[in-house]
C-alpha positions as a Markdown table, in Angstrom:
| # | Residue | x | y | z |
|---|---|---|---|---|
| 1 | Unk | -15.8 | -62.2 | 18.9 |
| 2 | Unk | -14.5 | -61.4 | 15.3 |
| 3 | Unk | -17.7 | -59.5 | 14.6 |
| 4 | Unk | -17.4 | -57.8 | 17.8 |
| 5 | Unk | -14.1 | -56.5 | 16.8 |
| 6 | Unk | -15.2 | -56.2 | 13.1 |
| 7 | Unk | -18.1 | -54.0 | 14.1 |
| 8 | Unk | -15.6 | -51.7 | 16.7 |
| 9 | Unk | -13.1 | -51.2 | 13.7 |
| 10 | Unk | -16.2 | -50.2 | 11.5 |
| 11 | Unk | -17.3 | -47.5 | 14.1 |
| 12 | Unk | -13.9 | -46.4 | 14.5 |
| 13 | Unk | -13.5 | -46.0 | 10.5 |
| 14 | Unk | -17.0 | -44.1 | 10.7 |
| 15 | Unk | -15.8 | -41.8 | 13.8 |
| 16 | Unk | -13.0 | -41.1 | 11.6 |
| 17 | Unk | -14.7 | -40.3 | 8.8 |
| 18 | Unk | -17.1 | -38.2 | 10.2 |
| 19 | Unk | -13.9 | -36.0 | 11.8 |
| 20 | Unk | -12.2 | -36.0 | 9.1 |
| 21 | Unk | -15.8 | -34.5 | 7.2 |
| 22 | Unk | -16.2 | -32.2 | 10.1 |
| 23 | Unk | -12.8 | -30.7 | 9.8 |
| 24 | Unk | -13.4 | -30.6 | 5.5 |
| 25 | Unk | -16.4 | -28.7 | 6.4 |
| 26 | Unk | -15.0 | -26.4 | 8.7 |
| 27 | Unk | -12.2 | -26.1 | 5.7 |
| 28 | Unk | -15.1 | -25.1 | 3.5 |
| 29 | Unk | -16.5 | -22.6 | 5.6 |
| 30 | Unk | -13.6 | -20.7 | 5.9 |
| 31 | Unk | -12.8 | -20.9 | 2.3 |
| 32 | Unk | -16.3 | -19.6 | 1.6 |
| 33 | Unk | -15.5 | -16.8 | 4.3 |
| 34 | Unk | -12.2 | -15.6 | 2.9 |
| 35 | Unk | -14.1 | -15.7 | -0.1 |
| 36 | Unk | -17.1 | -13.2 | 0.9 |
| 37 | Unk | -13.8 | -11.0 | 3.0 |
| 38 | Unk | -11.9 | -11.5 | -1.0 |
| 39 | Unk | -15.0 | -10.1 | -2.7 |
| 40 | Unk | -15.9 | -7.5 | 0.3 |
| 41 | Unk | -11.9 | -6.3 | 0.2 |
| 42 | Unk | -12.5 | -5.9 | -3.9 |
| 43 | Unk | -15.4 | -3.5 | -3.4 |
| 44 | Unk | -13.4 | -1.3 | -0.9 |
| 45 | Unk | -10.7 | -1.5 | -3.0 |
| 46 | Unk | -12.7 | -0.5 | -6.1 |
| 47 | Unk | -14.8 | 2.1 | -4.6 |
| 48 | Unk | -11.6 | 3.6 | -3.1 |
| 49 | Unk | -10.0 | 3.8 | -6.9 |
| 50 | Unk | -12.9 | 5.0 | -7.7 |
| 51 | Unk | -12.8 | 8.2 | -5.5 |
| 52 | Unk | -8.9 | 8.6 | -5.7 |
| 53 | Unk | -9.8 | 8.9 | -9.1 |
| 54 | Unk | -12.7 | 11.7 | -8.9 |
| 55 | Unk | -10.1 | 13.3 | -6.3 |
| 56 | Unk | -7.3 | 13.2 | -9.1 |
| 57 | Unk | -9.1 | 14.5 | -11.9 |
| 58 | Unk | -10.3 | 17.7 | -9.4 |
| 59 | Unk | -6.8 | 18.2 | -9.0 |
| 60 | Unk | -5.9 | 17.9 | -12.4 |
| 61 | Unk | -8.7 | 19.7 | -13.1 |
| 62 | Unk | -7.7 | 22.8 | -10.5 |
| 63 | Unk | -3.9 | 22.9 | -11.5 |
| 64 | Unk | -5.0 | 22.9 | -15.1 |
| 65 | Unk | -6.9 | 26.1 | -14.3 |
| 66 | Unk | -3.9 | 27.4 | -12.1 |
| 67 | Unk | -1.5 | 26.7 | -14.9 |
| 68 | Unk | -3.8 | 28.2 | -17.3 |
| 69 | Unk | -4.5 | 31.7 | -15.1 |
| 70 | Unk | -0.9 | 32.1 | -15.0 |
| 71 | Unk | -0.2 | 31.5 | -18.8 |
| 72 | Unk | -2.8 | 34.2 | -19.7 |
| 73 | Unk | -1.0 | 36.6 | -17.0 |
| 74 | Unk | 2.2 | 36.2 | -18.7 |
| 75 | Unk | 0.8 | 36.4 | -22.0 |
| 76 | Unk | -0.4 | 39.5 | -21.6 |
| 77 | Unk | 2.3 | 41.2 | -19.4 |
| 78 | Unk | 4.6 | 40.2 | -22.8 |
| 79 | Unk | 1.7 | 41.9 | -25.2 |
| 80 | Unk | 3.2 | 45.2 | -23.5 |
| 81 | Unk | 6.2 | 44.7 | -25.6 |
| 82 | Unk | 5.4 | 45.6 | -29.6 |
| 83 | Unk | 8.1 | 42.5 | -30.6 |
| 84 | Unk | 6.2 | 40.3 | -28.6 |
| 85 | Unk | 2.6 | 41.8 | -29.7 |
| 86 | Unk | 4.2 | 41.3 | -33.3 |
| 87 | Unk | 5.1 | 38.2 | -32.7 |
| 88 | Unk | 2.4 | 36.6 | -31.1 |
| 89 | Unk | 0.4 | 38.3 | -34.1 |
| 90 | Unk | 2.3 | 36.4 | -37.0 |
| 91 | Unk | 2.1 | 33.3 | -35.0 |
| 92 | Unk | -1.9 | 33.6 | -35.0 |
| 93 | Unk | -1.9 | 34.4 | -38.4 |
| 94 | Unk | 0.2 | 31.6 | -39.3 |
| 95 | Unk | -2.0 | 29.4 | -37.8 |
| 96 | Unk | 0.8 | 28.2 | -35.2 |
| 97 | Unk | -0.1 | 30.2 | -32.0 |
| 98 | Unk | -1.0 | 30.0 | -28.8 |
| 99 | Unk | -4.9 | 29.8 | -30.1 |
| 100 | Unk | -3.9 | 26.8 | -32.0 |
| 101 | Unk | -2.2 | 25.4 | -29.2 |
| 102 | Unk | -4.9 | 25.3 | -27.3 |
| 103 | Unk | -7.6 | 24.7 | -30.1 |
| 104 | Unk | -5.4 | 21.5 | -30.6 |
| 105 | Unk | -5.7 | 20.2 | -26.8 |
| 106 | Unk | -9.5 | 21.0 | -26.9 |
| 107 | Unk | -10.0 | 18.6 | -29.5 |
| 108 | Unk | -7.5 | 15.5 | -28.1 |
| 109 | Unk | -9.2 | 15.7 | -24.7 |
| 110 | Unk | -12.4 | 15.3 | -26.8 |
| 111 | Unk | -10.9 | 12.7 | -28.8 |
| 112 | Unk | -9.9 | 11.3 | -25.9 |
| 113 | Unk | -13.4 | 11.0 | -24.4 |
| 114 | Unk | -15.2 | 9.5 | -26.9 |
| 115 | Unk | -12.4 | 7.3 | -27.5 |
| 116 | Unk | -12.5 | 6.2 | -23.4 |
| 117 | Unk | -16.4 | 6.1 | -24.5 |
| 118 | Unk | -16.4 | 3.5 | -27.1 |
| 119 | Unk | -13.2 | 1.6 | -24.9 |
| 120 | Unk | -15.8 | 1.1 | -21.9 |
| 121 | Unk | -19.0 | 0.6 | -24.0 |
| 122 | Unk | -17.6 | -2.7 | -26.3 |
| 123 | Unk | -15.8 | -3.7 | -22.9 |
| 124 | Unk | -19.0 | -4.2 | -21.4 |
| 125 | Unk | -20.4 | -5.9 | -24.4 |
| 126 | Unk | -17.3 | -8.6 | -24.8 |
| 127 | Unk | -15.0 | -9.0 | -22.0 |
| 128 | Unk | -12.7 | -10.2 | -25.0 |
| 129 | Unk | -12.1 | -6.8 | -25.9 |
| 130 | Unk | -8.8 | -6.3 | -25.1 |
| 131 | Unk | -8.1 | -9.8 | -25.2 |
| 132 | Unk | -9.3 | -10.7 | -21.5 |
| 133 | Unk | -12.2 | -13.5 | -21.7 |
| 134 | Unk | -12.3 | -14.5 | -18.2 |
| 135 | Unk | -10.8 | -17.8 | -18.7 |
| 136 | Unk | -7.3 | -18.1 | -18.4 |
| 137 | Unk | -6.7 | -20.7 | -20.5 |
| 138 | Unk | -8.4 | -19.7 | -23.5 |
| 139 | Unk | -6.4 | -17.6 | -26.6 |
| 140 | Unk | -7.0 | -13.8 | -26.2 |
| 141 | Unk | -9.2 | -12.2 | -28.3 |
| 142 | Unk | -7.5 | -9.5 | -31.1 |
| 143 | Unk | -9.5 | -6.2 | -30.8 |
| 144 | Unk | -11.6 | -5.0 | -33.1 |
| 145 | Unk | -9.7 | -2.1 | -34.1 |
| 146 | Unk | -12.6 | -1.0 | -36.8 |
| 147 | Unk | -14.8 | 0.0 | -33.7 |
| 148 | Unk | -12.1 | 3.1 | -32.6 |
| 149 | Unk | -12.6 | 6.4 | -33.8 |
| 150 | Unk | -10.2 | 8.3 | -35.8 |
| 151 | Unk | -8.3 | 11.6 | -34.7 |
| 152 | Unk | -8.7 | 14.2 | -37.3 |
| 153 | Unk | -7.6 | 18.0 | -36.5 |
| 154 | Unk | -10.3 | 20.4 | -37.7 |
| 155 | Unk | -8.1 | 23.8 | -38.4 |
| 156 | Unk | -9.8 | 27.0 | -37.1 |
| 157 | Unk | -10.4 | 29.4 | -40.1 |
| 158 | Unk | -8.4 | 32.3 | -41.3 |
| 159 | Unk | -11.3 | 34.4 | -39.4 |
| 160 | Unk | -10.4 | 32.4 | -36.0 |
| 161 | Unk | -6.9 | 33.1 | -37.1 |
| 162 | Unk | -7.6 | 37.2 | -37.7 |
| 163 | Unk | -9.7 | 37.3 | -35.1 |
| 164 | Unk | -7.0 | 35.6 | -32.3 |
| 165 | Unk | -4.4 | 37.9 | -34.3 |
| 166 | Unk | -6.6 | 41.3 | -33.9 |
| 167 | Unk | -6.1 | 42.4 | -30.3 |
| 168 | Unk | -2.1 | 42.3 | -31.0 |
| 169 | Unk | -2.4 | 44.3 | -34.5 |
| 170 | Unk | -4.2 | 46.9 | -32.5 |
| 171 | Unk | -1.6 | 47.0 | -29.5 |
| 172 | Unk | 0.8 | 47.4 | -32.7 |
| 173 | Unk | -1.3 | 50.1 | -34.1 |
| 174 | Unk | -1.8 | 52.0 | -30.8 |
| 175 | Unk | 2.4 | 52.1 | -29.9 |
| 176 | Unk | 3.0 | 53.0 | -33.6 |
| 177 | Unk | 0.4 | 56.5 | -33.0 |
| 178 | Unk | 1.5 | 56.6 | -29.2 |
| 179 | Unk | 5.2 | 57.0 | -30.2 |
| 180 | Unk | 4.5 | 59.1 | -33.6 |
| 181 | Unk | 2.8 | 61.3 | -31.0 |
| 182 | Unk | 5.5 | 61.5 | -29.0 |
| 183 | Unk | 8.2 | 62.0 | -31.6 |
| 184 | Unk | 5.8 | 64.8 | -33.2 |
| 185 | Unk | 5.2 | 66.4 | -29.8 |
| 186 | Unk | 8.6 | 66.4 | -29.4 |
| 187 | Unk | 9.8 | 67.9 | -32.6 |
| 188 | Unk | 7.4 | 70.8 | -32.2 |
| 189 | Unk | 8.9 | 71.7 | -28.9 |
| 190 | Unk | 12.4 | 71.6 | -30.5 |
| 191 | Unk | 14.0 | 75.0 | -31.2 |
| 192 | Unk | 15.4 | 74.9 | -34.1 |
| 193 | Unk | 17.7 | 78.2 | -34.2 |
């Protein structure tokens, strides 16, 4: 009788077990499921940054141009004027115009590339680049700092600088003749009785 009973409490230990594996197994199987939806979710995600991104930079790269059409318009509408043509003339020649300006940006956003360059290449080299190792509990990593390239500004030369500074010295040259001419044409016609 005991062994009876002993061997109805075993199968009912077993039955319980084997639910109790079923339901750790289902458990499982979903984990592994909202795992492959996790990682499926990250690709989206990623490949959707990754085309806001290409969509971003076309606009940047459209208002840039925008921005730029309009500055050139404006530059040369105040050319007109011999103060500004003067102006805009010492400025080039000083080496502080609107050349320089934009000789300056030319060389950061190329800076800036090969810097973004040398970022992603010792990234994929290390993950401990900028101090993320993939495990959590281990110290970050300091930089190697050695690796990044320097910013130096090359100057234009003083024949950039003439040569960005000619167009106004002839605007300059042409109002001085325009309004001698006038002044002469204007004398001659005078009656002086």
């Amino acid at each position: 009788q005991k062994s009876k009973e002993m061997i109805r409490r075993l199968e009912q230990r077993l039955k319980d077990r084997d639910v109790k594996i079923a339901g750790l197994e289902r458990f499982v199987a979903n984990l592994k499921r909202s795992v492959a939806d996790r990682e499926r979710m990250i690709q989206e995600l990623t490949n959707r940054v990754g085309s806001l991104q290409v969509q971003v930079a076309s606009l940047k790269t459209d208002y840039q141009k925008k921005l730029d059409t309009r500055d050139q318009l404006a530059y040369h509408l105040a050319r007109v004027s011999p103060a500004s043509a003067f102006s805009f003339a010492v400025l080039d020649l000083a080496r502080v115009g609107l050349h320089n300006h934009q000789h300056l940006l030319d060389q950061l956003t190329n800076f800036r590339t090969s810097l973004s360059q040398v970022i992603s290449t010792e990234s994929r080299k290390s993950n401990s680049f900028f101090g993320y190792q993939g495990d959590k509990e281990a110290a970050p990593a300091k930089p190697n700092l050695a690796l990044l390239p320097a910013f130096t500004y090359q100057e234009p030369g003083v024949g950039a600088s003439f040569s960005a500074a000619l167009p106004n010295l002839v605007i300059l040259f042409l109002a001085a003749v325009v309004c001698f001419a006038g002044a002469y044409a204007a004398f001659m016609r005078y009656d002086a009785r």
